[in-house]
N, C-alpha and C positions, 0 to 999 in steps of 0.2 A: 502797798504798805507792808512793813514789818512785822513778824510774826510775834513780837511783843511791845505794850503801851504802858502808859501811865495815869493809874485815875486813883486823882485824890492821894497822889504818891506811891501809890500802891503798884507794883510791875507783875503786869498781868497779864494774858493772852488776849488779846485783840478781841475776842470773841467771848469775853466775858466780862468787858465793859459796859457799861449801860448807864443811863440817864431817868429820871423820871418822866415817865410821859406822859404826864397831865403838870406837868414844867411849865414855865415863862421860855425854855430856850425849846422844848420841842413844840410848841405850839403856837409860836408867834418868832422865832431865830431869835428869841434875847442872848446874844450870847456877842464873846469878842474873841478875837484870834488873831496871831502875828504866824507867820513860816519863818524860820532862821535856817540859815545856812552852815550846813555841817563841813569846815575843812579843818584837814588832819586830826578828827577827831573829838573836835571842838566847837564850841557854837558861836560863829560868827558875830561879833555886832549887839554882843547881847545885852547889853548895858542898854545900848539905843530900842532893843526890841523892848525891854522891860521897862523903859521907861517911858514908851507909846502903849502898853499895855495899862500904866498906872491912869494914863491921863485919858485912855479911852472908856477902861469902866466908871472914873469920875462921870464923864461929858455919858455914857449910857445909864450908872445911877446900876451899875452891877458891884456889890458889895465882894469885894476880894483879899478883906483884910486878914482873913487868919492863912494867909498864904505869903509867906516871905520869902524877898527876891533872892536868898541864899538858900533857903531848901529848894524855890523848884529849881535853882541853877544846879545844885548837886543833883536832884531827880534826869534831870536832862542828863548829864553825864550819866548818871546810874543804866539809862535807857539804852543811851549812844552804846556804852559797854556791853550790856546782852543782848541787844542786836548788832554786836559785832561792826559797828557802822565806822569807816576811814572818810568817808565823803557822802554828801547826800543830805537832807535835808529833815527838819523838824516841826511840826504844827502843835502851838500851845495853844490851847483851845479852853476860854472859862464860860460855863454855861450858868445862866441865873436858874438857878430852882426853886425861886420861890413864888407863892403864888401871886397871880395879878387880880383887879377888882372885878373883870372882867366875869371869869368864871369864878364862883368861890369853892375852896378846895385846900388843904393843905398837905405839901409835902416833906415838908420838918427839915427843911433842908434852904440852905440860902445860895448856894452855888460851888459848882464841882471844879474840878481841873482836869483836862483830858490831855497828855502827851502824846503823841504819833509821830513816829519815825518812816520814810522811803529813801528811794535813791533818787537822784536827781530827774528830774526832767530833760526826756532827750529833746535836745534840738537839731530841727534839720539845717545845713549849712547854707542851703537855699531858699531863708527864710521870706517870706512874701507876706504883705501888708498892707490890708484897703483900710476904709473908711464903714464904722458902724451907723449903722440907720437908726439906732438906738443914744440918746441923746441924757447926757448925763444933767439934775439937775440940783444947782448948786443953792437952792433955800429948802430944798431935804434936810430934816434935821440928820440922816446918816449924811450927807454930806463930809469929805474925807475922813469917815470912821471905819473899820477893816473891819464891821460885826456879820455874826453867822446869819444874819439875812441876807446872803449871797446869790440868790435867784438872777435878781438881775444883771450881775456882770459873768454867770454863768449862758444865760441866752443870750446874751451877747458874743460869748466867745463862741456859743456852738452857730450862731447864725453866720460867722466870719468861718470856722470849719465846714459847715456845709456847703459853701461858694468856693473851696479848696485853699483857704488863706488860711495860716497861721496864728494871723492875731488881727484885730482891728483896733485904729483908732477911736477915741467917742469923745466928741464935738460936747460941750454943754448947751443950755437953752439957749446963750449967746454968741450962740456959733465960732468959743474960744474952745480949743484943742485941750484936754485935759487930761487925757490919759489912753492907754490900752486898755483893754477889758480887765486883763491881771497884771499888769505892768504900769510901772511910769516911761513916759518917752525924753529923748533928748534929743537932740539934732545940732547940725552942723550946717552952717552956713557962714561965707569966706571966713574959715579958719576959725569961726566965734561959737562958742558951745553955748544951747539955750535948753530951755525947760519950761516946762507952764506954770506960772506962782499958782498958789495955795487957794489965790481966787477963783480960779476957774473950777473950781474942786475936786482937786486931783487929790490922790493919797498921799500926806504927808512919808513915804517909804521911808525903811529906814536906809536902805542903799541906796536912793537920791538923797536923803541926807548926809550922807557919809560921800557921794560923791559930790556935793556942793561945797561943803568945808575941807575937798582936797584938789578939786579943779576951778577954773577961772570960768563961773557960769553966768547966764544971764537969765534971769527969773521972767517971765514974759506972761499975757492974754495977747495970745498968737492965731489968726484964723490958719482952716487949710491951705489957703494962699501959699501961708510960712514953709507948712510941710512941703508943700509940692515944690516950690523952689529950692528945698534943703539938697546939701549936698551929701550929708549921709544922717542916718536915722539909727538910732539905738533903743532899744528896749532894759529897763533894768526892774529887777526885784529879787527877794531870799532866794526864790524859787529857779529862776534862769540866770544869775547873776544879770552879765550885760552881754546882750543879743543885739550883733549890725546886721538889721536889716539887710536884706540882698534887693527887691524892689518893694518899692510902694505905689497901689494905684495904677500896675503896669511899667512903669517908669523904675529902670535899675538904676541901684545905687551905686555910686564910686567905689564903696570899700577901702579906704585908704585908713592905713595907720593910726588909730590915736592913743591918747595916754588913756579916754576913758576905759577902754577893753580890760588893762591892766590891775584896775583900783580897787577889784573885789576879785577873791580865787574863784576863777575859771572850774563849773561842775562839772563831774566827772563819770 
């Protein structure tokens, strides 16, 4: 991370941000977050980030209205500038700080805004790609919502790192394909590009949405069957733009050419 953030608009040393902690968001992750993609200076896609932002603290009942989408869009830039950033990436992060029935307490406050800036995520060229034992389920009320209760698709992804893999798949209860641990997947099969709908409960992204409304995709509830017959597999999110696979399951991938590689700038 950047040796300077954003809280509450405020740019400030990383090291002197803080939250309340007797919070809704440090004591239960009430909280929501999108990553944008920093290229030439800019933040990718931002329209579609902020407007999954507006509809994900609706659907969590996280109050974010004294924050308007043109101050934190100038904050974000204010950021990108004194951390010097040309490429790399951004975490908008809104936490609820107000209290729940659960414990009674008050912290005079309804919810923050935390900005963080890094550089991209390296990726190895040799990317490699099983199957999580960990099974995503789709009548979770977070079902496709991106909030800071992220435990789960974090041991998922260290479970897929400690067996030496890069990232895993994760199957839902109905053993339909729905996503990577921090990614959405695509895949290739004769020449037809697919994706798993929204049913399976994948993350509505915003760079699978932007790569739907610019390629010719097929929305699908796909078993692993699908995968393992694929002829090449893609990984995408803010975070790694779009990552092809090298194997899956043992089994290498073609690597061949496509137009999805191109549809979002390449991190750096």
């Amino acid at each position: 991370m950047h040796e300077f953030v954003s809280f509450d608009r405020e740019i400030l040393r990383c090291k002197l941000a803080n939250i309340q902690v007797l919070s809704s968001a440090a004591l239960y992750g009430q909280g929501i977050f999108t990553s944008v993609s920093i290229s030439d200076g800019k933040p990718f896609l931002w329209e579609r980030h902020w407007r999954r932002l507006i509809a994900t603290a609706k659907k969590t009942r996280i109050d974010i209205s004294k924050f308007a989408e043109i101050d934190v869009a100038e904050t974000i830039c204010s950021l990108i500038e004194n951390n010097e950033i040309t490429n790399g990436r951004a975490r908008i992060t809104f936490f609820d700080e107000s209290a729940c029935n659960i414990w009674s307490f008050e912290t005079g406050r309804k919810s923050s805004l935390l900005i963080t800036t890094a550089d991209n995520r390296k990726i190895v060229d040799n990317f490699r790609l099983t199957v999580s034992p960990y099974r995503t389920n789709t009548t979770s009320p977070l079902s496709g919502i991106k909030s800071c209760n992220y435990l789960e698709h974090l041991m998922a992804f260290d479970e897929a790192k400690a067996r030496g893999f890069d990232e895993a798949i994760r199957l839902n209860e109905r053993g339909e394909v729905a996503s990577a641990c921090m990614a959405n997947v695509f895949w290739l099969k004769d020449e037809r590009l697919h994706t798993p709908s929204l049913k399976t409960g994948c993350l509505p992204g915003t760079t699978r949405e932007h790569i739907l409304e610019s390629l010719d995709c097929v929305e699908v509830e796909a078993t692993i069957d699908d995968l393992n017959s694929a002829d090449d597999i893609f990984l995408t999110s803010a975070g790694i733009g779009v990552v092809q696979v090298a194997e899956f399951a043992g089994r290498a991938m073609q690597r061949r050419p496509h137009r999805i590689l191109d549809i979002v700038p390449k991190p750096i």
